[in-house]
N, C-alpha and C positions, 0 to 999 in steps of 0.2 A: 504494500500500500504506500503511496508518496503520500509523505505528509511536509507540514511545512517545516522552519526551521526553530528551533526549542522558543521558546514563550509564544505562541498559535494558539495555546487556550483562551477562551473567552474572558479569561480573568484578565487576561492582559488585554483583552481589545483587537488588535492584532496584533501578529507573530512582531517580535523586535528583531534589529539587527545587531551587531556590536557597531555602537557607536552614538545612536539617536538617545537624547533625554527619555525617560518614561512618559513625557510628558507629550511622545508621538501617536500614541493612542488616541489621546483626543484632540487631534485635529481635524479641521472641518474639508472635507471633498476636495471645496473650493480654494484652499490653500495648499492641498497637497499637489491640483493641479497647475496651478503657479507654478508653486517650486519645482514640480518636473520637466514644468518649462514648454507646458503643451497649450497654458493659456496664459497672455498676458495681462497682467493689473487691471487692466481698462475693460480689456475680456472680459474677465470673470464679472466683473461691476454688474456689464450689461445682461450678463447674464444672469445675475443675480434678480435684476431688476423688471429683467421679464419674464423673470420665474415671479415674483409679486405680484405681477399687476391685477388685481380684484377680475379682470375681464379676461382671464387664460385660463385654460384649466390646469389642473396642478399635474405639476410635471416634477419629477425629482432633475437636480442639475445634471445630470452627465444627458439627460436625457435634453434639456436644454440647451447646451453647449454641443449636442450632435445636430440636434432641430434648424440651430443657428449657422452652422454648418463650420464651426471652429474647430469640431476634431469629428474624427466616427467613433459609437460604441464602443470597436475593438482599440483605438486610441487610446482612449478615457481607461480601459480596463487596463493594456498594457502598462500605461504608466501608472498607474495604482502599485498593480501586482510588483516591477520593478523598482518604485520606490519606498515600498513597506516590503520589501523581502518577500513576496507569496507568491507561488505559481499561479498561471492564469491557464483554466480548461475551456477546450472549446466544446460547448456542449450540443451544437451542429452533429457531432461525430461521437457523439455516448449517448445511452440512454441507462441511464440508472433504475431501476427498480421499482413498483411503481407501490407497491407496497412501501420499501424503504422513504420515497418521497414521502409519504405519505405520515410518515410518522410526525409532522409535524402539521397542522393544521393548516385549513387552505386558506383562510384567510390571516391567520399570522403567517405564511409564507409568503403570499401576495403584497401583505400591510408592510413588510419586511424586506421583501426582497429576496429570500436565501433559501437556497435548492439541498435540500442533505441527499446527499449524492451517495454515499455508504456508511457501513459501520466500521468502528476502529476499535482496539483491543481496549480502548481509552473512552472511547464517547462514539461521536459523530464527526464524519466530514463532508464543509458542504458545501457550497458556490456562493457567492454574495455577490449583489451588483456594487455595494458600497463598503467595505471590511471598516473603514473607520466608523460607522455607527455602531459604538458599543451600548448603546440602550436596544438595538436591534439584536444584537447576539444574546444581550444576556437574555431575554423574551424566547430566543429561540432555544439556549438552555433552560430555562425554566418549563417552556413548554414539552420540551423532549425529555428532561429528567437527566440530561447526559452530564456525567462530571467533566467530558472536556470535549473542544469542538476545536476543529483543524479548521482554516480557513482557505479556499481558494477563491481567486475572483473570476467575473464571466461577464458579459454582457447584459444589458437587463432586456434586450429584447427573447437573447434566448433561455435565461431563466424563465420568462414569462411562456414560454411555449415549451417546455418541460412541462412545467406546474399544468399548464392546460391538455398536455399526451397525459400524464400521470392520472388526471382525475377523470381522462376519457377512455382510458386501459384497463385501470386495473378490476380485481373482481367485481370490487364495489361501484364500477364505475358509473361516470350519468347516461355513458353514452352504451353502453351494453345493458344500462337497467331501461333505457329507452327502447335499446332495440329488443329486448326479450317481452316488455308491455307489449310491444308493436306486433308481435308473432300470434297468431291468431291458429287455434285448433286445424282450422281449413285453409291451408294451402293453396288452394288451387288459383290464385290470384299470384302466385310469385313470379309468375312468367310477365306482366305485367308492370312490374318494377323494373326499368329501362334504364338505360346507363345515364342518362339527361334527370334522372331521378337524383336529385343529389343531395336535397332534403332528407331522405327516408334514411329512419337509424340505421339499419344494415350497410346502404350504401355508408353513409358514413363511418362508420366502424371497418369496413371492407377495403374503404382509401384507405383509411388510418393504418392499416395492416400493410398495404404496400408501400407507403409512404415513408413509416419508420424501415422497412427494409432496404429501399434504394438509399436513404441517408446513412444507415450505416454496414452498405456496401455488402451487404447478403447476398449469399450469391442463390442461395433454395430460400423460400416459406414451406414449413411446413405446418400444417392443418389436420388436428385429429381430431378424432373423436372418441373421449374416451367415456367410459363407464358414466363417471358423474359430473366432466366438464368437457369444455372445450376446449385444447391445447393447443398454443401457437408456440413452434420454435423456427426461428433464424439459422443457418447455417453461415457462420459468418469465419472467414480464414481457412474453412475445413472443418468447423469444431460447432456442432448444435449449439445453440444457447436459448434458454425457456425465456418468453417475454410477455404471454399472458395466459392467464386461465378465464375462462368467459363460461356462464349458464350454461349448462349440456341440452336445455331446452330452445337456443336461439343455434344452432349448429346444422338444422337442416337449412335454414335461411341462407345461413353466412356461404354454406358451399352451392346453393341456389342461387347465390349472387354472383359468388365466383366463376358459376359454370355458365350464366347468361353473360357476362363479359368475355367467354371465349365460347361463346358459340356452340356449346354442348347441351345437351337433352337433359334439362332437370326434369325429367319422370324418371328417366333410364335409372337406377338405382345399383342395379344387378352386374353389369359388367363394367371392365374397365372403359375409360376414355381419354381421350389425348386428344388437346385442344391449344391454338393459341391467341395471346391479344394483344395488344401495344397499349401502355401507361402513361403518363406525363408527370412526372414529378418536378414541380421547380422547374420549369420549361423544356425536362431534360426528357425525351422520349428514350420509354425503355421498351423493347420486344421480350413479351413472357411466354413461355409453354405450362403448360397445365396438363397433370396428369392424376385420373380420378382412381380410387382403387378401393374395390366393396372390403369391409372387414366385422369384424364383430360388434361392434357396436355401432355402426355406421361409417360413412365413407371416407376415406381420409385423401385431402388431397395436398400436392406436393406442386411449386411452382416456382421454374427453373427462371432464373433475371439472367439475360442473355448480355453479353456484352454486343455493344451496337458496330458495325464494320469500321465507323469512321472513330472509332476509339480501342481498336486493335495495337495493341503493345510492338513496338520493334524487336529484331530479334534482339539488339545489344542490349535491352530492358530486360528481357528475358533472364537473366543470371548464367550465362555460358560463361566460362574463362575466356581470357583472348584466344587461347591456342582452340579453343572446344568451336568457338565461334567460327573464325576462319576454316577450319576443315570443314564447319556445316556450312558454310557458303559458299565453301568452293565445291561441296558435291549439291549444289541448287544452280551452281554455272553452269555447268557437263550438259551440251544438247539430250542426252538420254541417257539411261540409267535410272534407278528402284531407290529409294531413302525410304526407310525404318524408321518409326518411330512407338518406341514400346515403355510400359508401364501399367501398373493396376487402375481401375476407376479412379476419375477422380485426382490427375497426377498431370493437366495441364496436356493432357496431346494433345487434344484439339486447337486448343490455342497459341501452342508450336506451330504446327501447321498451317492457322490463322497468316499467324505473323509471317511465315514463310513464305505461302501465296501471294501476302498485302507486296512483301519485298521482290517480290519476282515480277508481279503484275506488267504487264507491259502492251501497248494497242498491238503493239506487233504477233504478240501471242494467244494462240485459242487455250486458255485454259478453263476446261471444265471439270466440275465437283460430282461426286457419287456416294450423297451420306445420310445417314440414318441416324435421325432428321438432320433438315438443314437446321443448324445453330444459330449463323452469324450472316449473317446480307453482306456480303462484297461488293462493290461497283464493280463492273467493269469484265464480268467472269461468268460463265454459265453454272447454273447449280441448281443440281439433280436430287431430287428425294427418291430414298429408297423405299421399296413398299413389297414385303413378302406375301400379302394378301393376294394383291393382283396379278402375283408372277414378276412384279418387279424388283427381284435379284440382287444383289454386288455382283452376279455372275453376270446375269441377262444385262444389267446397266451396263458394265463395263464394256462387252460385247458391243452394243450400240453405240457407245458413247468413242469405239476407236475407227466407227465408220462417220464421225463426227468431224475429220481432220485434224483431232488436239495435237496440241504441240506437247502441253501437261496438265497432267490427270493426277487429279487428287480423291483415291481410294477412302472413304471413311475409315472400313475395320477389314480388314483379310479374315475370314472366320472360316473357310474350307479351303480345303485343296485346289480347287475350280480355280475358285478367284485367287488363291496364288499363283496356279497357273498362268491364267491370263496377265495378271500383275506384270509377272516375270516376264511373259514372251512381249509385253508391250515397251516391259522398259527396254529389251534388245532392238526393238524394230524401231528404234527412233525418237521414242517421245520419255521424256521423265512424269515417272509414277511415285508421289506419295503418298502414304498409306501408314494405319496405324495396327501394332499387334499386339495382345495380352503377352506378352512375359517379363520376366523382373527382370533382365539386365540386358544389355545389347550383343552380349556374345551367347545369348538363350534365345534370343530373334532368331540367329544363325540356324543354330540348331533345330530350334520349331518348325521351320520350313522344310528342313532335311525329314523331319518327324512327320509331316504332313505327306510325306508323301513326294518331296516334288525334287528333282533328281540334283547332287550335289555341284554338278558342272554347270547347270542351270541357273542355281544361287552364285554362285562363282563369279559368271559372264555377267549378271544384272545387276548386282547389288554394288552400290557405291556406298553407302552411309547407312551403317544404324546406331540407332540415339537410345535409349531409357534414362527416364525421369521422374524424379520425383518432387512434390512439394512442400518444402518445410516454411514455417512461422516465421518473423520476422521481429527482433525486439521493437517493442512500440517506444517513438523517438519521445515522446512525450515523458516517460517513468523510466528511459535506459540507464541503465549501472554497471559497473566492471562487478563481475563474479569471478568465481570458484567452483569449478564442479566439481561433484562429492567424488568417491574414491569411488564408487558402485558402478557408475558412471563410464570410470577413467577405465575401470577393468574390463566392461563389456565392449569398449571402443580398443580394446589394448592399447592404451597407452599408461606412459608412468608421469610423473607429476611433472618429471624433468621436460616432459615433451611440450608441455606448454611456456615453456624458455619463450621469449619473443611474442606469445600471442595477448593477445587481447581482447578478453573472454566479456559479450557484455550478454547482461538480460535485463529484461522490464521488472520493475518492484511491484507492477500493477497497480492498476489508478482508471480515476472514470472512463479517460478516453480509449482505453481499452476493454474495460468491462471490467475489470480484476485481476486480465488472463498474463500481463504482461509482454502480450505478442498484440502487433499491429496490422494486417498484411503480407505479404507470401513472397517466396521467391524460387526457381527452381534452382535443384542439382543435375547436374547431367553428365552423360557416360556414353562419352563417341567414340565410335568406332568405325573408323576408315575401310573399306577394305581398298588392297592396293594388293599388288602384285603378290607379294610374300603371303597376305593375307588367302588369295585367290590359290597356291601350293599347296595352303595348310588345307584349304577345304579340298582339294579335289585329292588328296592323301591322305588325312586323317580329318574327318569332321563333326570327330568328338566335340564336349565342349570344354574339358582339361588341353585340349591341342590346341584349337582356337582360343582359350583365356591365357595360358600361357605363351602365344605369338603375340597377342594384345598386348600382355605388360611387357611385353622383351621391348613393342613398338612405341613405350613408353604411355598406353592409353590410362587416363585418368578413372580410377572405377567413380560410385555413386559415392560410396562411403569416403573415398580420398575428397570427392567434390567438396562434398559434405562439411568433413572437417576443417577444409581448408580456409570455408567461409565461416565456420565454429571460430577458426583463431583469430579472423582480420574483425570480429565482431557481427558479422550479418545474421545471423544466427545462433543457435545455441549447441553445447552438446548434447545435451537429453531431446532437441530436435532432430539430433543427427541418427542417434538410435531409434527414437520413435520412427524415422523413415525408412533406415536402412539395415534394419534390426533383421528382418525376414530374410535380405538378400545377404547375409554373411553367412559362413559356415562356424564352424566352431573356433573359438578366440584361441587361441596359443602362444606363450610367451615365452621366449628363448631362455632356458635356464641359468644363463650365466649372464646374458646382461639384461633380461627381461622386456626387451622389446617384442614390440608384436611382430612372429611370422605369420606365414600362413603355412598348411597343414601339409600341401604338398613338397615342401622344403625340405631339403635335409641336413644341408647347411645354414649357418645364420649367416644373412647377409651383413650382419655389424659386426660380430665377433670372430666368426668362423668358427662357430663351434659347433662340434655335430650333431645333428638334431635327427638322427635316421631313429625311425622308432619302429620301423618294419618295412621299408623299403631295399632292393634293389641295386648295388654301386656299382652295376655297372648300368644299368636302364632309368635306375631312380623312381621305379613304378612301385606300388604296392602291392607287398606280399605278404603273405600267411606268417607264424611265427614255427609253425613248423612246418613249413618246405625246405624241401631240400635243393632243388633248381627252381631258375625265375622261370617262369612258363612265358615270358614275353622276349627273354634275348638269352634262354638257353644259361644262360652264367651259373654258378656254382652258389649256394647261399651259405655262409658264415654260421654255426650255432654260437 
């Protein structure tokens, strides 16, 4: 949790610095913003003076000194918070709790100004538009009961629209107790309430729901329905977060409203649906998919916030090293050839791909899409929805789509053999094919192909690039701090304590505008893999996948885990992000007994010490063997008891 710096209790008014008399407490708005030098003498006067005048309404000063146009809001706040020592949140990008808001009443929050934004092991922490009203804080300790209150500052426009999401969200709310009065035994009129409808409680509550999502960057809603409420959660970074409980008796409405803004059958009840709409939050148009899915207690639906084409990330945003990058752009230069890109749900292909198309784009080329569903609206590109209902394939598309003229074809998902076939023979005959495949690391792309079926001299001639990826957190800049990760940690990564010599280990302490989580936004790890000539030997002689990961590291390729780390030390991430990601794709951790660095298992020397590490292997093949054989069954040699 960030808090401020020592004297923040309410006893003191606001937090102190070393240096300022005690007697900074109470000073008045209008003098502190003098002295930060954000209004001048004469300023503040006039400002003072049309905050009086009997014929205005009452406006507190910062709100008058933005009206007048002498500083903005975030002006007024910033130089508060910078010269009384307190951080300033932006509460645009949090939403605190609505329950937690709530612990303080709505109209001494309103009368007052001040947002409690969470709990502290100590009291409360909370937002003020003004931290120097100490008759204000102490009100809000009295009313809370808290023995101590952390102070941060914020703008009073958006305190004021907190305070107004918190008393329209939560259980108790006005605006879910409106829309549950409004819900009437008979139904049969919901079809009727129309999107122009924008009075009626549901719709209201139903913006309200996508509204706080696109603000704080959600990439799912999700919509259940459980036994005795109504369940909304956010997927926000990767990571669910619960942001309301609502009457389980307003929940056929709410998904009745959701399913006439995408165009789906509120009678249908029984099977799934798949549906989509476009939003406007803040003038900012968002394209939504919506998918319905019957369960035990009613239907729960899930709705995916697309990113829009003209907001597609470049690849150097993406998180490649320099070296990872350049090898992925030079295999997107190559007139033809196959590029790879693998990883579990959820792990950013699609939007690798995105970015690689948006970079490729050109009037000079026919590039068309073949995906299930289309995601992302490109300009400027043909794009293809697949559809298995009506015999519309990745086979049957692809097949059409190369009597189409492409120059380059972007495959959604390779899921049979068929279509890696055709993948394959497409990227020989001239044109470059992208395309995405379930497995954890890029020298197990290799192998899947070979596993599928489709002949090794084939992968060989086609494949230029494959990639796996993953997504990890991202410390939130707002609450970052240099850490230490625990020893549990250091072990499962094999490292020793010494190995963090040089790095600089940060994490979030957590704080509003993160949620608590300490992580703010995402970034990928990635694990290229060239093939090149040496590579194209190994496959068409041996295309294991001990053959090909050991020709990858000899070629100096970076794994997931190394990516990983490497962004663990310069601060972009964390360690306990690197496991959480890359935890599945390691095998088992091994640490050389005499200087305790990490090898890996197939070794049998230490590359740091040279010490021997054969623990059943082979000296003349270096493969693994039994501990009682007697000859290597792989190169005949004699074996040692």
């Amino acid at each position: 949790m960030t808090t401020t710096p020592p004297g923040a209790g309410v006893n003191a008014g606001v937090p102190r610095q070393p240096g300022p008399s005690p007697q900074a407490g109470r000073r008045r708005l209008g003098d502190v913003l003098v002295e930060s030098g954000l209004l001048k003498p004469e300023q503040l006067e006039h400002a003072l003076n049309e905050q009086r005048r009997p014929d205005a309404p009452r406006r507190r000063l910062g709100q008058v000194v933005s009206d007048l146009g002498y500083a903005t809001e975030r002006d007024v706040a910033e130089a508060l918070a910078k010269l009384l020592g307190l951080q300033i949140v932006d509460l645009s990008r949090t939403m605190p709790a609505p329950d937690v808001v709530r612990l303080l009443p709505r109209a001494v929050a309103e009368r007052t100004r001040v947002l409690v934004l969470d709990r502290t092991p100590k009291g409360l922490l909370v937002a003020a538009t003004d931290p120097t009203n100490v008759l204000a804080l102490d009100d809000v300790k009295l009313y809370t009961r808290s023995a101590d209150i952390t102070v941060m500052v914020a703008t009073d426009s958006q305190i004021r629209d907190q305070l107004a999401r918190a008393w329209s969200l939560g259980s108790d709310s006005a605006a879910v107790s409106m829309a549950e009065e409004s819900v009437e035994e008979d139904e049969a009129d919901l079809s009727s309430m129309g999107a122009t409808d924008d009075d009626a409680p549901i719709v209201k509550l139903v913006n309200r729901i996508f509204g706080d999502a696109v603000r704080l960057r959600a990439s799912d809603i999700h919509v259940e329905v459980q036994r005795d409420v109504l369940r909304v959660r956010y997927r926000i970074d990767g990571v669910l977060r619960d942001v309301m409980n609502a009457p389980r008796r307003i929940a056929t409405s709410v998904i009745s409203r959701i399913k006439i803004m995408s165009g789906l059958d509120i009678s249908e009840r029984r099977i799934p649906q798949d549906g989509r709409t476009r939003i406007v939050v803040e003038t900012m148009a968002i394209d939504c998919r919506i998918s319905t899915l019957p369960s035990l207690h009613g239907e729960k639906v899930v709705i995916r916030l697309l990113t829009r084409g003209d907001e597609v990330p470049s690849l150097a945003a993406l998180g490649f090293e320099p070296r990872q990058l350049a090898d992925f752009e030079a295999s997107l230069n190559v007139p033809q050839g196959l590029v790879l890109i693998t990883g579990p749900t959820g792990s950013g292909k699609t939007n690798t791909l995105y970015s690689a198309i948006a970079q490729i784009s050109d009037p000079e080329k026919n590039i068309v899409t073949l995906e299930d569903p289309v995601e992302v609206q490109l300009p400027g590109i043909t794009q293809v929805g697949a559809n298995a209902k009506i015999g519309m394939t990745f086979a049957a598309g692809l097949r059409s789509i190369l009597r189409q003229d492409p120059d380059i074809i972007l495959v959604g998902e390779v899921r049979d053999e068929e279509t890696a076939e055709l993948a394959l023979t497409a990227s020989i005959t001239g044109h470059l094919v992208l395309t995405t495949l379930h497995t954890n690391s890029a020298v197990a792309a290799l192998t899947r192909l070979v596993d599928m079926g489709v002949e090794p001299f084939l992968v060989a001639s086609s494949l230029t690039c494959a990639i796996a990826q993953r997504l990890v957190r991202t410390p939130c800049a707002n609450c970052i701090a240099p850490y230490r990760p625990d020893a549990d940690t250091l072990t499962v990564l094999g490292l020793l304590p010494s190995d963090l010599e040089g790095a600089t280990p940060m994490k979030g302490t957590g704080c509003p505008e993160c949620g608590g989580t300490g992580y703010k936004g995402r970034t990928a790890v990635y694990e290229v893999l060239v093939v090149d000539s040496t590579m194209r030997k190994v496959l068409m002689t041996d295309a294991s996948e001990s053959a090909i990961s050991a020709a990858a590291r000899k070629a100096g390729m970076s794994t997931l885990r190394m990516s990983g780390l490497q962004k663990a030390r310069e601060g972009k991430t964390t360690y306990e992000e690197v496991v959480r990601v890359t935890h599945s794709d390691s095998g088992e951790v091994r640490a050389c007994p005499a200087c305790g660095k990490h090898v890996e298992a197939d070794m049998i020397v230490c590359p740091y010490c040279a010490t021997n590490l054969d623990r059943g292997h082979c000296q003349s093949c270096g493969r693994t063997v039994e501990p009682d054989w007697n000859t290597c069954p792989y190169c005949r040699a004699g074996l040692p008891h």
